[in-house]
PAGU-108215 format. One line per 2 residues: number of its first residue (from 1); for each residue x, y, z of N, C-alpha, C. Coordinates in steps of 0.2 Angstrom, whole numbers, plus 2048, in hexadecimal, padded with zeros to 3 digits. Example, Ala and Ser with C-alpha at 12.3 -4.5 7.8 and 13.67 -1.06 7.14 Angstrom:
2
1> 842:7E4:827:83E:7EA:827:842:7F0:827  840:7F5:823:844:7FB:824:840:800:827
This chain:
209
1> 804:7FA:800:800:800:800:804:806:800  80A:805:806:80F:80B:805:814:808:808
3> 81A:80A:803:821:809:806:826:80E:804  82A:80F:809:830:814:80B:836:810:80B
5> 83B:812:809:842:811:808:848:815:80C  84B:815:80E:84E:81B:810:856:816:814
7> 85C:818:80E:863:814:80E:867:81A:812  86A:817:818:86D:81A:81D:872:815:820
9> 879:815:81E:87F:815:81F:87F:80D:81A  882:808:81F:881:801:81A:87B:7FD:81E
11> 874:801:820:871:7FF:822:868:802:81D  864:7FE:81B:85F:801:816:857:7FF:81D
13> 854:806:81D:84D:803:820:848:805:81C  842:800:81C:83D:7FF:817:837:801:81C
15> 834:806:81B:82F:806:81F:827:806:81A  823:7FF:81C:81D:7FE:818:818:7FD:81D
17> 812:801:819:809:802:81A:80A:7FD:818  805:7F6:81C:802:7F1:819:7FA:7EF:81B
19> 7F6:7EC:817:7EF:7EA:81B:7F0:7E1:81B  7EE:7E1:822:7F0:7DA:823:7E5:7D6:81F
21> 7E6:7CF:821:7E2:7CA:81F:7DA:7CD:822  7D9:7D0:82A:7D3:7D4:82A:7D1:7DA:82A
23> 7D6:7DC:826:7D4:7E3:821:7D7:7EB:826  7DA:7E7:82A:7DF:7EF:82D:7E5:7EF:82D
25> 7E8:7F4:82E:7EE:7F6:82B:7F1:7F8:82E  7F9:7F5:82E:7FE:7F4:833:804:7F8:82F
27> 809:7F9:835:811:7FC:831:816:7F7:832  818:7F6:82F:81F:7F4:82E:826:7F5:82E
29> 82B:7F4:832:831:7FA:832:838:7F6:833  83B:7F3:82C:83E:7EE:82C:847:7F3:82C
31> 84C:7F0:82D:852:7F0:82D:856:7EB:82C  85B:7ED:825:85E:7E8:821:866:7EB:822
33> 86A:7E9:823:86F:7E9:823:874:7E6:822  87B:7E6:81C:87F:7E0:81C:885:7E2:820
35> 886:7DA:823:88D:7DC:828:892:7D6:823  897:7D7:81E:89C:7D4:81C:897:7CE:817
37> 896:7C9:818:893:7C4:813:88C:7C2:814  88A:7C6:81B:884:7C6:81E:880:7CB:81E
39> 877:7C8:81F:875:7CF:81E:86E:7CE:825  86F:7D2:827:86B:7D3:82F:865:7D7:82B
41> 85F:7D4:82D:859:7D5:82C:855:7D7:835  853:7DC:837:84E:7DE:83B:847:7E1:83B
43> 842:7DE:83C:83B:7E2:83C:835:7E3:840  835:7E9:841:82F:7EB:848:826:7EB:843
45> 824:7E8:847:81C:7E8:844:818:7EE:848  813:7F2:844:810:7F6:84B:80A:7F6:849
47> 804:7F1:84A:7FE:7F2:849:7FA:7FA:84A  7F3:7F9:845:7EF:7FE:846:7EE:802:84A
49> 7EB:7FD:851:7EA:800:856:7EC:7FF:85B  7F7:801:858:7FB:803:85E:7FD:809:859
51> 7FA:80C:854:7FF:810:84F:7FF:817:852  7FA:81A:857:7F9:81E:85A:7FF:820:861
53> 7FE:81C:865:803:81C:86A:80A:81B:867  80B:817:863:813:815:85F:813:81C:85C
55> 812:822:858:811:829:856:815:82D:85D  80E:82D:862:812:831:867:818:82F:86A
57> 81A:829:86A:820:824:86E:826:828:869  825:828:863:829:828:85D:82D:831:85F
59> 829:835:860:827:83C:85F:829:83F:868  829:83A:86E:82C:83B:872:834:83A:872
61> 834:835:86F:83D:831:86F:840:836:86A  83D:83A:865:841:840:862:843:845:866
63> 83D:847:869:83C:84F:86D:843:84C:875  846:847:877:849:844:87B:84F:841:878
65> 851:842:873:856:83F:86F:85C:841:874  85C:847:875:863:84A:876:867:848:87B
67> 86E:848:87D:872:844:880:871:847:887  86D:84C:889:86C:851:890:865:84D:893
69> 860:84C:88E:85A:849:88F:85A:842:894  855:844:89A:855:83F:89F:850:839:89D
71> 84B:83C:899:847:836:895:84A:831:891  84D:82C:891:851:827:88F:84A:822:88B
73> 844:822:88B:840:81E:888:839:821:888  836:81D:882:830:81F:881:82B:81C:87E
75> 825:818:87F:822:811:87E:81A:813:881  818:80C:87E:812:809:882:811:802:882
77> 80B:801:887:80A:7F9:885:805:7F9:884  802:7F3:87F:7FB:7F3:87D:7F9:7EC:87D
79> 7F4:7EA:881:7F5:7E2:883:7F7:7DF:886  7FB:7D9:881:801:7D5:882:806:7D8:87F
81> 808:7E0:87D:80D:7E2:876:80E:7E8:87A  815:7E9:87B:81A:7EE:87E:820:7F1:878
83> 81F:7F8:875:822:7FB:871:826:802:873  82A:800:872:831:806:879:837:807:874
85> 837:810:873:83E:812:86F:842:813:876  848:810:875:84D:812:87A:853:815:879
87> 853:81A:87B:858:821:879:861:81C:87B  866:81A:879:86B:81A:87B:873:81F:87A
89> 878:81B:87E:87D:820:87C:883:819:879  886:81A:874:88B:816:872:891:819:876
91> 895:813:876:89E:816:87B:8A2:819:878  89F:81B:872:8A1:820:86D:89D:827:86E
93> 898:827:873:896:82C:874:88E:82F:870  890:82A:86A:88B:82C:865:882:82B:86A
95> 87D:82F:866:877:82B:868:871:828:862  86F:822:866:86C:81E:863:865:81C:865
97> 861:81A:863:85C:817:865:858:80E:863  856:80C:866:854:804:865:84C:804:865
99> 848:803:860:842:801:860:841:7FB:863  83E:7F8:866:83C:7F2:86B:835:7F1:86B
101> 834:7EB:868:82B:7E8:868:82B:7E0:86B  827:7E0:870:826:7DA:874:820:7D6:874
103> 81F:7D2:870:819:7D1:871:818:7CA:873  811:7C9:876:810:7BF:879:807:7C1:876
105> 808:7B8:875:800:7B6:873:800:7B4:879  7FA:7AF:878:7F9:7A9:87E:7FA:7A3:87B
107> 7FE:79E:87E:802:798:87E:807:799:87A  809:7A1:877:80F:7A1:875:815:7A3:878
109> 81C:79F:875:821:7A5:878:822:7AE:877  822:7B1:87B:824:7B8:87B:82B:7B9:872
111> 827:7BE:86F:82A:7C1:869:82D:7C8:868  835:7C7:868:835:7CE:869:83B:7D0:863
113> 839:7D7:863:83C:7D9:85B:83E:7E1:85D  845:7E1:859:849:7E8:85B:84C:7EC:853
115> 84E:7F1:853:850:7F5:84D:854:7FC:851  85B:7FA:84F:85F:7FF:853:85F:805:84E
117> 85E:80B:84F:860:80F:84A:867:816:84C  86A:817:84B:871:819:84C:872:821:84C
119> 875:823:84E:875:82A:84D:874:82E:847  878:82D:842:879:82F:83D:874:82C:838
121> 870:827:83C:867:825:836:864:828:83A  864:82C:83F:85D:82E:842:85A:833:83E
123> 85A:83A:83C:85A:83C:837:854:838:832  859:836:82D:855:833:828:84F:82D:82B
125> 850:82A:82F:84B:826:832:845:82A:834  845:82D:83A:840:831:83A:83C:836:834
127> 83E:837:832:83C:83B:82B:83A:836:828  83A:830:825:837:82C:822:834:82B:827
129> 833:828:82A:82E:825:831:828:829:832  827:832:832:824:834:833:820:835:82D
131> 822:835:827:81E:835:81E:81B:82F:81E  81E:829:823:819:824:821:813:825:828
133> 814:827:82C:80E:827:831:80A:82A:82E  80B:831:82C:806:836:828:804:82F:820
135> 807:82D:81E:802:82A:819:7FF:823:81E  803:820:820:7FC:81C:826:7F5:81E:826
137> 7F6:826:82A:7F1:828:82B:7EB:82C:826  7EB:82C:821:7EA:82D:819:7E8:826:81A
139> 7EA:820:817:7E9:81A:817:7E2:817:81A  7E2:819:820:7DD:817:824:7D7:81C:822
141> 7D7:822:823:7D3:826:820:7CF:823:81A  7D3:824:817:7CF:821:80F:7CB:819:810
143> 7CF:813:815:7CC:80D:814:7C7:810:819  7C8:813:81F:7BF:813:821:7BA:816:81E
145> 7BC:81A:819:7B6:81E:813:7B5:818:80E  7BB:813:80C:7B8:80C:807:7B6:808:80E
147> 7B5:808:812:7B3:802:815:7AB:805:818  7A9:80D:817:7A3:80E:819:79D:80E:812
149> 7A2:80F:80D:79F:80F:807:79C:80A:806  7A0:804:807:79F:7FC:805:79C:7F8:80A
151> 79A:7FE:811:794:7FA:814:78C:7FE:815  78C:802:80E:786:806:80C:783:7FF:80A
153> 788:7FE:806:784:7F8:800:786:7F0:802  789:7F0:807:78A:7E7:808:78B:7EA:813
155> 786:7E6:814:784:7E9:81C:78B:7E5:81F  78C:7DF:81D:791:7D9:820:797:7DA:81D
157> 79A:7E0:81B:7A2:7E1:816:7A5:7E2:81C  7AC:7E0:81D:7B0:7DE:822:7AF:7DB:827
159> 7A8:7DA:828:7A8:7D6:82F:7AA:7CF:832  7AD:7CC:837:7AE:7C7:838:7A9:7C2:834
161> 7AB:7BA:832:7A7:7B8:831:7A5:7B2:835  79F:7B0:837:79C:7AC:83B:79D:7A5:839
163> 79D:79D:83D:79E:79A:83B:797:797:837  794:798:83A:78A:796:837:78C:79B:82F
165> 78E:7A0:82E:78F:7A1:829:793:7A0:823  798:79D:826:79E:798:822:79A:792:821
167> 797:790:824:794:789:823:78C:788:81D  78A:78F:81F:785:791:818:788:792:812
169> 78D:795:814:791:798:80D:793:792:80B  795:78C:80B:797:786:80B:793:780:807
171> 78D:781:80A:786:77F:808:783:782:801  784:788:803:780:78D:7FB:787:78B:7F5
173> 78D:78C:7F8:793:78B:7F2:791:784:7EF  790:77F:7F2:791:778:7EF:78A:777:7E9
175> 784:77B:7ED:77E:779:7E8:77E:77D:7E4  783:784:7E0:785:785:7DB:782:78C:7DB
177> 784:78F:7E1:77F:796:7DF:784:79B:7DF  783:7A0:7DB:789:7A4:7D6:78A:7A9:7DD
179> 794:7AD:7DB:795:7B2:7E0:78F:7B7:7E1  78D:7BA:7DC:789:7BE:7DE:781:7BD:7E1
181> 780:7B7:7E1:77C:7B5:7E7:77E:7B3:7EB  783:7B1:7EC:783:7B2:7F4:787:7B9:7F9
183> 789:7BD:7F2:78C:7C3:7F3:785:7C5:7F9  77E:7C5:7F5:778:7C7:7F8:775:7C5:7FD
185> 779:7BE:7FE:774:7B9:804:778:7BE:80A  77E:7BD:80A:784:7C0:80F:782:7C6:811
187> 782:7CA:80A:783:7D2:80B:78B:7D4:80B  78F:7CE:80A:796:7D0:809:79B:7D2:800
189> 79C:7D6:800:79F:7D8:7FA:7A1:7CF:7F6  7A3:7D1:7F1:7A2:7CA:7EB:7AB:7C8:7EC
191> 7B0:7CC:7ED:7B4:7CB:7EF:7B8:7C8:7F7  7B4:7C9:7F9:7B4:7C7:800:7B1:7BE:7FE
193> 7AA:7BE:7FD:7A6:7B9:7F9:7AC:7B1:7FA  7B1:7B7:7F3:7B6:7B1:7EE:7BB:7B1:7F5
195> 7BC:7B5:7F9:7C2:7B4:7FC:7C0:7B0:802  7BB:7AE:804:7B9:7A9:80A:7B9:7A1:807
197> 7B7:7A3:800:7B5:79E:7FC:7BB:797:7FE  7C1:79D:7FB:7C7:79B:7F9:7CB:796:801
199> 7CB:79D:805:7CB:79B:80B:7CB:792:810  7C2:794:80F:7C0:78F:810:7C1:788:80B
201> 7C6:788:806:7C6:782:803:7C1:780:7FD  7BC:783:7FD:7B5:783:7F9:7B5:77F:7F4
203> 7BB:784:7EF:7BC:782:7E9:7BF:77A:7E8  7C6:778:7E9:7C7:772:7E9:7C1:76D:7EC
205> 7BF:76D:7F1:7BA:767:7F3:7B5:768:7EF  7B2:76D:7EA:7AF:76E:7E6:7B1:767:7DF
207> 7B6:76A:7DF:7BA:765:7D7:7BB:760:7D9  7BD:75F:7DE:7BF:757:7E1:7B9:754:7E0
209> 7B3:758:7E4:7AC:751:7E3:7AB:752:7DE
């Protein structure tokens, strides 16, 4: 939907708007770097509805960058997901900062993900980082005006789907009734329809019997 690029020392960060599988939109903020024959890949994920607080977290750890500044970190937790820029000082004196994302499901292990950016990328980071926040939010904007549009005319567009209605959709797909009836049974857009379709297997066990 949107990617950013921005090459800083022998280190490249890719920062991507993406919409995941239930229709909301996440950022992505990867780092690639090669060290002699190897290449160090790092990537922080920040969901929709942590993208707000990760903004301010971002926006505090600049306004506190400086080597005088007694705020050394800036974060929040959301859930099970703890998101914290942590201001540092290299022995070199230089300053740097650590992206840090901690996340646990349940009956999973704990997942955690960092992205160090360096003095001399701070700059550039930030500046791209902040062009992709402003289009995130542009992004979202626009999908809530397509997703109010498309529930003028389909009541059931985006909604979770039920399993009583996976099992009708099931029933109507095999006795042969076209996408666009059951676009109408549902009330769900005909693309959505084809994508449950698929999902669910439909089609092959269809061929097979």
């Amino acid at each position: 939907m949107h990617t950013e690029t921005v090459k800083a020392g022998n280190r490249t960060f890719y920062f991507d708007v993406k919409t995941a599988p239930n229709g909301t939109n996440y950022l992505g903020i990867s780092s690639v770097a090669r060290k002699g024959e190897e290449i160090e890949r790092n990537q922080v994920v920040v969901f929709e509805n942590e993208i707000d607080q990760f903004g301010e977290a971002f926006i505090a750890t600049l306004l506190n960058i400086s080597k005088d500044s007694e705020q050394k970190s800036a974060g929040f937790k959301y859930g099970n997901t703890s998101i914290y820029f942590n201001v540092k000082q290299s022995k070199k004196d230089t300053t740097y900062f650590i992206l840090n994302t901690t996340r646990k499901k349940e009956s999973e292990e704990e997942s955690k993900e960092a992205i160090f950016v360096f003095e001399n990328e701070i700059k550039p980071f930030a500046e791209t980082l902040t062009r992709t926040l402003i289009n995130f939010e542009r992004t979202n904007s626009s999908r809530t005006q397509m997703m109010e549009a498309a529930k003028k005319k389909y009541a059931n567009a985006f909604e979770p789907w039920k399993k009583k209605d996976e099992a009708d959709l099931a029933m109507l797909y095999s006795e042969g009734k076209t996408t666009e009836e059951l676009s109408k049974r549902f009330e769900r857009q005909p693309g959505a329809i084809k994508a449950r379709i698929e999902k669910l297997g439909l089609v092959a066990a269809k061929t097979a019997a």
